[in-house]
N, C-alpha and C positions, 0 to 999 in steps of 0.2 A: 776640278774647278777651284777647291781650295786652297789647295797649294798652288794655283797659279796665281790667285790671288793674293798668299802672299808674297810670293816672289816680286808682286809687282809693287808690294808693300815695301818691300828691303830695299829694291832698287831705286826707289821714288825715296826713301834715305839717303839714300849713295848718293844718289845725285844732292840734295837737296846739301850733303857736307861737304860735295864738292866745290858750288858756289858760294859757301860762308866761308869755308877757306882761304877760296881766291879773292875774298874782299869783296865779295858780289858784283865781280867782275861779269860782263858780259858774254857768255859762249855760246856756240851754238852745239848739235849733236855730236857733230866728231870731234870738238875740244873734251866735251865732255867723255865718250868712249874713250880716248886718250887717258887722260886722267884716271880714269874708272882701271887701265890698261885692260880695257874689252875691245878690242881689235874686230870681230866678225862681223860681219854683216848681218847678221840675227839681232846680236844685242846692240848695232848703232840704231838700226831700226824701232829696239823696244824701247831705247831712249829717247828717241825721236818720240815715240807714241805718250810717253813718260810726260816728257816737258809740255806736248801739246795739252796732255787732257788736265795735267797740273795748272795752265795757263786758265783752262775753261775753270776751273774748278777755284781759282784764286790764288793760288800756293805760288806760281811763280806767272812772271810778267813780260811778254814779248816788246821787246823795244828797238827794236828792229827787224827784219823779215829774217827768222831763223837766229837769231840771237836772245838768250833768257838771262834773266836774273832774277833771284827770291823776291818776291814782292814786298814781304819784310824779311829782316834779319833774324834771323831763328833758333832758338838751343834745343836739344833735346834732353828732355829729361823723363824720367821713369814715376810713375806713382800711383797711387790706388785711387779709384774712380769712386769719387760720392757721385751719384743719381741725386737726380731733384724731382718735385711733380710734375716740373710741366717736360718732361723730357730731356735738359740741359741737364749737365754735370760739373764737377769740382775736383782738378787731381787734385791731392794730397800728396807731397813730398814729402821724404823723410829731411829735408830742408828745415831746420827750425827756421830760417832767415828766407823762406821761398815762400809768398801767399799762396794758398787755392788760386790753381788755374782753371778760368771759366773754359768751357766745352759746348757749343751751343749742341744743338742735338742733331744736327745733319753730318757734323765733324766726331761722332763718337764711334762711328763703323763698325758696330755691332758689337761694342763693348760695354757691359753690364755692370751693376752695383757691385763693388767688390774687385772687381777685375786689377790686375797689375798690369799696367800699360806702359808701351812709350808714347810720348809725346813731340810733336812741332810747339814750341811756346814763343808767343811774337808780340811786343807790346802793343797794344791795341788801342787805336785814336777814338775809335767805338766806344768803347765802355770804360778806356781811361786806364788799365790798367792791363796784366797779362793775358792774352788766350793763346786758346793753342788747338791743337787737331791731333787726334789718335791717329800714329803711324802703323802701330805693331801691338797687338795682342799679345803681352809676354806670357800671362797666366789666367783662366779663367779662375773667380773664386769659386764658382759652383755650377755643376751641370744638370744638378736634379733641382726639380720646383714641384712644390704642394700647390692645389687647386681644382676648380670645377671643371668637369670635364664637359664638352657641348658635342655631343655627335647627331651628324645628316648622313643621307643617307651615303654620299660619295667621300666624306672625308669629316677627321673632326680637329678640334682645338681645344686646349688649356686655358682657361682666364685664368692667372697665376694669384694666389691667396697674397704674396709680399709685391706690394704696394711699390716699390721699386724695378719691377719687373713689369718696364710696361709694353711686352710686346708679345701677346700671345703666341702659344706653341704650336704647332700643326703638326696634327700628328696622323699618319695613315692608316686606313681602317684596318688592317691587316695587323696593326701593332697595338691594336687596344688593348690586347690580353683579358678578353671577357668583359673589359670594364664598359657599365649602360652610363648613358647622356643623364649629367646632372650628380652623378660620384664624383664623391674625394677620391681626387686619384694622385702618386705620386709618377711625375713623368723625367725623363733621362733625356737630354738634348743630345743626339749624336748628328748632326750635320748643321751649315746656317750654310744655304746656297748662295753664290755670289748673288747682288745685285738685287734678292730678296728681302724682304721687309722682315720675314720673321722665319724663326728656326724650325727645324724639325725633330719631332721627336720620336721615343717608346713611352707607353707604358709600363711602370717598373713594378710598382707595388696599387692596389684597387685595397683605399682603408675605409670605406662604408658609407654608407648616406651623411650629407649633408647634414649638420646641426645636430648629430646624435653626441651624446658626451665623449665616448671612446674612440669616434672618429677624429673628430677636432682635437683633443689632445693627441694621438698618434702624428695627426698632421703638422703639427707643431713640432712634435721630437723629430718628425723627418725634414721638415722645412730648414732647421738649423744643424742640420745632419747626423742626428743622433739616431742609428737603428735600433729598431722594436722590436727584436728577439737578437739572442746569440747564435754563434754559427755553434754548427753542430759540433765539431771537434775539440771547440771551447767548452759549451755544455760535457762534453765525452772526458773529457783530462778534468775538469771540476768533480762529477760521479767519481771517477777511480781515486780519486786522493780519502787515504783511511782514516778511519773516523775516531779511531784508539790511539794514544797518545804514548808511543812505545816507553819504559820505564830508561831504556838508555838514555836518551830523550828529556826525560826528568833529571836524570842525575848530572847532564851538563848544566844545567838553571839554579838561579838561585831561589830557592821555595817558599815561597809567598802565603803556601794553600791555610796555614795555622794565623795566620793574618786578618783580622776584620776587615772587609772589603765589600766593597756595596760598589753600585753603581746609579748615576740618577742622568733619566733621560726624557723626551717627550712622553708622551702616557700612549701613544699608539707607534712606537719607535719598534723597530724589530733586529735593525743592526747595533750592536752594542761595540761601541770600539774603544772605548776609556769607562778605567776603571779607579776608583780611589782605596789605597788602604792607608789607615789610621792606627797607630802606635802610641800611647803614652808613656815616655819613655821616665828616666827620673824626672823632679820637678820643674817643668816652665819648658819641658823640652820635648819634640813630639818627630816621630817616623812619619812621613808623610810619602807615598809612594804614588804616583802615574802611572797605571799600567794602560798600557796600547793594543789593541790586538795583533799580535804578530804573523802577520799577511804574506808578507815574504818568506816565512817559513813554509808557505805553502806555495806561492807564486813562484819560481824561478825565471829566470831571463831566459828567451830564446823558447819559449814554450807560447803556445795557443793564447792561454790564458793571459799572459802578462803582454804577449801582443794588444790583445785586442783590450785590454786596460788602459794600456799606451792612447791607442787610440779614442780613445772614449773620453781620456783623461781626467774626468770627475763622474760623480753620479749627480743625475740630472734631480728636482725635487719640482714639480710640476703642482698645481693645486691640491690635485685630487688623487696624488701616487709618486712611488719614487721610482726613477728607473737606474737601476742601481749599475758601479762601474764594473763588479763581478758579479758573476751566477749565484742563486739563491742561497745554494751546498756551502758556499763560500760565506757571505755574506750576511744571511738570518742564520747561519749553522757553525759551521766549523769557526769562522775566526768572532763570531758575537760573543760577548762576554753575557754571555744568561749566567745567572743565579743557580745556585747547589749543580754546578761540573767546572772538571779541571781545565782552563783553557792556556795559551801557550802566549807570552806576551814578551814584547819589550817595554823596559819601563825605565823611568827616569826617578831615582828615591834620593829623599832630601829628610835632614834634619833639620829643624827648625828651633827656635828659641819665642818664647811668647810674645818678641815684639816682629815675628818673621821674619827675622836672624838669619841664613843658611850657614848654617856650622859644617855642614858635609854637603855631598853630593856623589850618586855613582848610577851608572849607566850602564844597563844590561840585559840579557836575557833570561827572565822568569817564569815561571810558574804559578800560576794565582786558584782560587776557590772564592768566585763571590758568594756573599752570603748572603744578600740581599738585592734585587732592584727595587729602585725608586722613581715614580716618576715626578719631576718638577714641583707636582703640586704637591706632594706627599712630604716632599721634602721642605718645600716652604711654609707647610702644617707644623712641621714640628720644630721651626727655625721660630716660627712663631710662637708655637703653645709652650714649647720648652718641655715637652712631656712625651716620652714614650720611647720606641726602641730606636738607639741613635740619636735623643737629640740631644744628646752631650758633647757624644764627640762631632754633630753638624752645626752645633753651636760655637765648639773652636773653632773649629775650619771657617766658618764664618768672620768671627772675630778677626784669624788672622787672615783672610780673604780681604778686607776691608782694610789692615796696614796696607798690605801689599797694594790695593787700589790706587791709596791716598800717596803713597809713595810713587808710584808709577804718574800719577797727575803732579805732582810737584817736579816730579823730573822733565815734564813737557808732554805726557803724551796729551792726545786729545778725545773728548767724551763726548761721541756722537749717539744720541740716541736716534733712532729711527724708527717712525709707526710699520709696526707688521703686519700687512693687510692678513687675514684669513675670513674662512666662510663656512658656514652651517651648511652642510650640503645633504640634500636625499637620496636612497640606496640609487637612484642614478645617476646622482654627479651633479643634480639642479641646483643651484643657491639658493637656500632659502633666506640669509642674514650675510651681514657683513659684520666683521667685528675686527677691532684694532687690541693686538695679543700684547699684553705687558708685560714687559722684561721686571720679576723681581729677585732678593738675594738668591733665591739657589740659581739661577738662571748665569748669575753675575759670579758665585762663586764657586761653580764649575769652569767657568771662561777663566776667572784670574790661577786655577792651578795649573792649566791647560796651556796660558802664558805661558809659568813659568817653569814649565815645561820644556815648550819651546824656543823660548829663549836661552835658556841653558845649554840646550842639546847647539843651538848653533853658536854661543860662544864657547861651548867646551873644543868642539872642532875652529871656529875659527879665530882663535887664541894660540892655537896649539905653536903654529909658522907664520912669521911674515915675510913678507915681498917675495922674491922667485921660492921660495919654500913651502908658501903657503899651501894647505890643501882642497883642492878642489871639492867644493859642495854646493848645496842647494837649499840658497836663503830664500823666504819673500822679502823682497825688498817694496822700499816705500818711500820715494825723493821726494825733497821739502819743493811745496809748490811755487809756481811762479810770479812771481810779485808781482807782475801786471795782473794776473786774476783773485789774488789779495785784493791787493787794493779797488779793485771791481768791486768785490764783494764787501769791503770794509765801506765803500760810499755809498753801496745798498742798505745796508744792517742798520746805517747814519739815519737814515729817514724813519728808521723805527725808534730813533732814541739809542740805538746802542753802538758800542764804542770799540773797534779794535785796534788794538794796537799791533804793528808792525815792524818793530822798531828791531826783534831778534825772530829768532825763531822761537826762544822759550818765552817771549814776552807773547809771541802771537797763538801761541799754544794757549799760555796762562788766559788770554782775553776770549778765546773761542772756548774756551769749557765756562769763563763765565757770562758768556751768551749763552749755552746750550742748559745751565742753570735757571737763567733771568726768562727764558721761552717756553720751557718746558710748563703746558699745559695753556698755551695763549694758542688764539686761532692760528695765529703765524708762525707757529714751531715748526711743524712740517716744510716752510716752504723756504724759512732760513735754513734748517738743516738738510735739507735738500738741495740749497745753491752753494750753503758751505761746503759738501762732501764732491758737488762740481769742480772747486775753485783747487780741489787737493789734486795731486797727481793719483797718478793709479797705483796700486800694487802690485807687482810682479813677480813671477819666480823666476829669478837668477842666478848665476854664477859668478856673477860679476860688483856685485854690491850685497853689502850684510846689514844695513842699517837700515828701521823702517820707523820714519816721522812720527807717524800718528802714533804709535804706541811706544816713543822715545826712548827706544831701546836702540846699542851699536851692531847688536848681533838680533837676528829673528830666524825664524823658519818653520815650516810647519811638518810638527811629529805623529800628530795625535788621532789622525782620522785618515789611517791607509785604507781601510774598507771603502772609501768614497774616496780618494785622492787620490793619484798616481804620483806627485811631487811629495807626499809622506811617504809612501813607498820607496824614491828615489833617495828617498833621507836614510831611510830605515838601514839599505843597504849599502850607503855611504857609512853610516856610524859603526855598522857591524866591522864592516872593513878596514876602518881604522882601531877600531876599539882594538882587533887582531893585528897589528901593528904594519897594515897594507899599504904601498905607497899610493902616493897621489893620483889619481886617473886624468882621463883626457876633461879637459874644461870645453874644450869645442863641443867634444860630444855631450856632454851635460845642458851644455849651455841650448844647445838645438832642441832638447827634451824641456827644457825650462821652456822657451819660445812658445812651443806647441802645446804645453801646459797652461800658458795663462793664452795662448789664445780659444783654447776646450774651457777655460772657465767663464772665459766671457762670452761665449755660445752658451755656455746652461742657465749664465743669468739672465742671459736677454729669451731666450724659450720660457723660463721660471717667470721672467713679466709678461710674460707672450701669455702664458695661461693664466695671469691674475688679471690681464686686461680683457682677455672673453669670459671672463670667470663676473667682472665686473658688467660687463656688457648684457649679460644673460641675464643677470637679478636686474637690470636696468629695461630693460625689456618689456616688462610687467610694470614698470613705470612712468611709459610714458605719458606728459602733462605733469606728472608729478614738481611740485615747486619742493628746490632746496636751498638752503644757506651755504656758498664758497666760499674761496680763495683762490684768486688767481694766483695758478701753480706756475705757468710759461709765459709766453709771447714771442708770437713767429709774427713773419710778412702777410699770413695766411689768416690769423685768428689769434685766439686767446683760448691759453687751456683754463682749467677752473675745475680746482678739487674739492667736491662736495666734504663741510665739514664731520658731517655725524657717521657717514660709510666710507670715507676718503675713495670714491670712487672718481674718476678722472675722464673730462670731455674737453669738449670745445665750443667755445662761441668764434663763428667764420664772420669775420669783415665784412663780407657780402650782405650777413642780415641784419648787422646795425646801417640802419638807415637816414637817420638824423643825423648823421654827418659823412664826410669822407674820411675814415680813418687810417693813418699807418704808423710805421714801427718806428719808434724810437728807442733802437736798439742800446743804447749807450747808458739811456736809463731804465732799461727793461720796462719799455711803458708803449700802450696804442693811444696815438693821439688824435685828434678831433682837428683837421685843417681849417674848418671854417670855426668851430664853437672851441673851440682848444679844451673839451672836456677830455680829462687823462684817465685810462685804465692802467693803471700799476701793478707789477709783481704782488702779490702779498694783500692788494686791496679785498673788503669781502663783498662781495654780488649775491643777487638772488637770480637761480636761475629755471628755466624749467627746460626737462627731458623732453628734446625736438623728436630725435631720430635715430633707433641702434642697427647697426649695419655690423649682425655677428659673423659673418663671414670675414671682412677687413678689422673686425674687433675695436670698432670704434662710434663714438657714443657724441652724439652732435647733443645742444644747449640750443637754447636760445636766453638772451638776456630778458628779465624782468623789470623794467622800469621802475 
């Protein structure tokens, strides 16, 4: 049934490029079988069936008895399907010069949020602009969905947890796999019968009652497809790798171990992948080393492990746990850099001069012995008190942590702070507090050596060759943003009194750090740097560009954190291979790891907000009536979000329950307006509101406005 339907799919194309070809000339079935050179009598007939049920359906127009032409003129084009709420869709083209094509939702043919489609796109008198109709399903984005399971006694069904997925699963009682009515359950679509409204499915994985803490995040790592245990063979090849560090092994490295060396990390952190050692060399001059943990020394290509690495592409960091991108043995053991053992690293070591000078630099593989961990606060104890063991030499490091800074911000990069939501949680995962974690210097000067780190490592390789010479590697890149959403953003920031300039790129650097100075700590910090870090491009890992805006550097890439990165890793055995004087590799193939790299990263960000907005929902729960001081954070067609100031917890107030006027979007100035009273709610404006309704299952947390 499927495949006839789409055969009838391809064919209802055929035809459809046969008539824009000919000028949307008139034909009837045997012009067109001609043209098609489908000669049989089978397929003049399925074309006949073609044009008629095309005709009943709109796509094409009889204007004469057995004569058709496209109703409109039509391109097809390919792109990914935004879903809306009320069932209509948006492709997306890779088109920088092509808007969203509207999709109403009877023209989507069972194609889903995510999907790669093709499309009919045909100017439309309707709505004034392009629509179009799903011809061909090229790619499903996803076949499994998290949600509630509802079983009767002849048959049951999915409500699906993503909000995008509005068309329940049917699945047969034969394939529940034990799972009872009202489980989280994760289910498998393997059929969508023609003609039928909704798909069928398995039950894959049964993750536990409804609203339990360990349920709801598993459903989350599985919703954006991250699986909740390793396969067995991975776990198997992790166990056999030895745990002793052969001394042949030592004698290739360069040895670190007589070296001061600490490391400083979160205070509950159990992966340890960077390490600092400190050198006083003669006067005003200092060893400064990065060590890494060396991952690939254990990981090889073409093995279990580094497969399913690949796949996994980062380690995920959820509220309340991390689900890491290797096995434990890996991970908290062999490649952490723990205190008093010898562990095996590459590193990047640099001499310095007291005004953060680099006089040297070399890159290799070593041998380290920390002597100490630190966590964050331990470390910013003694950056403070200036007393105790290490804060001499965390005192330099500081010092020249803070050139380097100031240096790095004159050269254009840009300083975004961002509020870190976290939560006081009890041994079950319940919130009991909200709190917003301050970034201070040790936090700031582990990041700037970590930089320049990686900064180095990728202009050391991509300085080496240019043009057809160059060598293939793996930067994150960072393109300077788009001036239509500058300047957006520069006549929003205008209404608060502040002023950007546009005028270069290091002019509009220099103006956004001194907005991110003039904000920091007003009610509206969060929601300027939050539309700022909108207005920028994304970061990406490629092959194809070494230069990343925000941090106004021509070369970047990340070295420093193979234990949770697959694109460190990719680095790691890039640098090895050149450092061994290896030629270039393939760039296609890098480049397709790169691809799939930053699309696994932006799956673990959006799962990582996925559990700070039921994380948020859950402490919101026990408050409902509660009255709070906001900000409006957004503005849809729909409502108004509105982040609570003192928990930056985030809701909405819906259109529907402002009742004293008709209100809607004015988009242009991020404002709902008031049709009859023209009263304006603005980006950024502050509301009082109170906690309507939390709906932890969709993880969303309704307002009402307070007068």
């Amino acid at each position: 049934m499927a495949k006839n339907n789409t055969f009838k799919n391809i064919l209802t194309q055929l035809i459809t490029e046969v008539l824009q070809k000919s000028g949307n000339q008139a034909l009837n079935y045997k012009q067109v079988s001609a043209k098609l050179n489908l000669p049989d009598q089978d397929s003049k007939l399925g074309i006949q069936e073609i044009l008629k049920a095309g005709t009943r359906s709109g796509l094409f127009k009889e204007i004469a008895k057995g004569k058709y032409i496209l109703k409109e003129l039509r391109t097809v084009l390919t792109g990914r399907v935004d879903m809306t709420a009320d069932g209509s869709a948006y492709i997306v083209t890779d088109d920088e010069f092509e808007d969203d094509i509207y999709i109403a939702p009877r023209k989507l043919r069972n194609a889903l949020h995510g999907d790669i489609v093709k499309i009919h796109a045909y100017e439309s008198k309707r709505i004034g602009k392009k629509e179009g109709e799903v011809i061909e399903i090229v790619e499903r984005a996803r076949k499994s969905f998290t949600g509630v399971l509802k079983v009767s006694p002849r048959f049951a069904f999915l409500i699906a947890d993503d909000r995008k997925m509005l068309h329940d699963i049917f699945i047969p009682v034969e394939d529940l796999n034990g799972a009872k009515d009202g489980e989280k359950v994760v289910v498998t679509i393997t059929d969508w019968p023609e003609g039928s409204k909704n798909p069928v499915g398995v039950v894959k994985d049964v993750l536990g009652a409804q609203g339990e803490n360990n349920t709801e995040m598993n459903a989350i790592l599985a919703d954006y497809g991250f699986p909740l245990s390793f396969p067995a063979a991975v776990e198997k090849e992790s166990e056999a790798l030895p745990a002793q560090i052969p001394n042949e092994e030592i004698a290739k490295r360069r040895d670190f171990r007589d070296k001061l060396t600490f490391t400083i990390d979160p205070f509950d952190a159990k992966d340890f992948d960077d390490a600092i050692s400190f050198v006083q060399l003669e006067e005003g001059k200092y060893e400064i080393g990065v060590h890494i943990a060396d991952v690939t020394h254990y990981v090889h290509p073409d093995t279990a492990l580094d497969h399913e690495a690949y796949e996994r592409g980062t380690s995920v960091y959820l509220v309340d746990r991390v689900i890491p991108m290797l096995p434990e043995r890996l991970s908290n053991n062999l490649c952490s850099l723990r205190p008093n053992e010898d562990k095996l690293c590459f590193s990047a070591v640099f001499e310095l001069d007291e005004k953060a000078n680099i006089l040297s630099e070399w890159f290799g593989k070593t041998v380290i012995h920390s002597d100490k961990r630190l966590s964050y606060e331990d470390a910013q104890e003694l950056i403070e008190s200036k007393e105790g063991e290490l804060s001499d030499e965390l005192e330099i490091l500081n010092k020249l942590a803070y050139i380097m800074r100031d240096k790095r911000f004159k050269s254009g990069a840009i300083s975004f702070e961002t509020a870190e939501t976290k939560f006081h949680l009890d041994e079950n995962g319940k919130p009991l507090g909200v709190y917003v974690r301050e970034r201070k210097d040790a936090h700031k000067l582990i990041e700037d050596y970590m930089l320049l780190a990686n900064k180095k490592v990728a202009e050391f390789i991509g300085k080496k060759h240019k043009g057809k010479n160059k060598l293939t590697f793996v930067y994150r890149a960072h393109d300077v943003p788009k001036e239509a959403s500058l300047l957006n953003f520069a006549q929003f920031a205008a209404r608060f009194g502040y002023k950007i300039n546009t005028n270069s790129s290091r002019e509009t650097a220099h103006s956004l750090n001194h907005l991110m100075e003039e904000v920091e700590g007003k009610k509206e910090q969060n929601v300027l740097t939050q539309l700022a870090i909108r207005s920028m491009a994304k970061a990406i890992y490629t092959t194809k560009s070494t230069s990343h805006y925000g941090l106004g550097f021509d070369y970047y890439t990340h070295f420093t954190s193979p234990i949770r990165r697959y694109p460190d890793m990719m680095v790691h055995r890039l640098l090895e291979h050149y450092l061994d004087n290896g030629n270039s590799v393939s760039e296609e193939a890098y480049e397709k790891m790169s691809v799939h790299a930053s699309q696994m990263e932006k799956r673990a960000a959006d799962a990582e907000r996925a559990s700070i907005k039921y994380k948020q929902a859950e402490y919101l729960l026990d408050q409902i009536g509660t009255e709070y001081i906001g900000i409006i954070s957004g503005v849809t067609e729909w409502g108004m979000y509105v982040e609570i100031e003192e928990n930056k917890c985030e809701g909405m107030i819906r259109l529907r329950d402002l009742t004293d006027d008709f209100y809607a979007l004015d988009e242009k100035n991020y404002a709902i307006i008031g049709q009859r009273k023209k009263k304006k709610y603005q980006l950024g404006d502050e509301v009082r509101v109170r906690v309507k309704n939390v709906d932890l299952t969709k993880r969303q947390i309704d307002f009402t406005l307070v007068s």
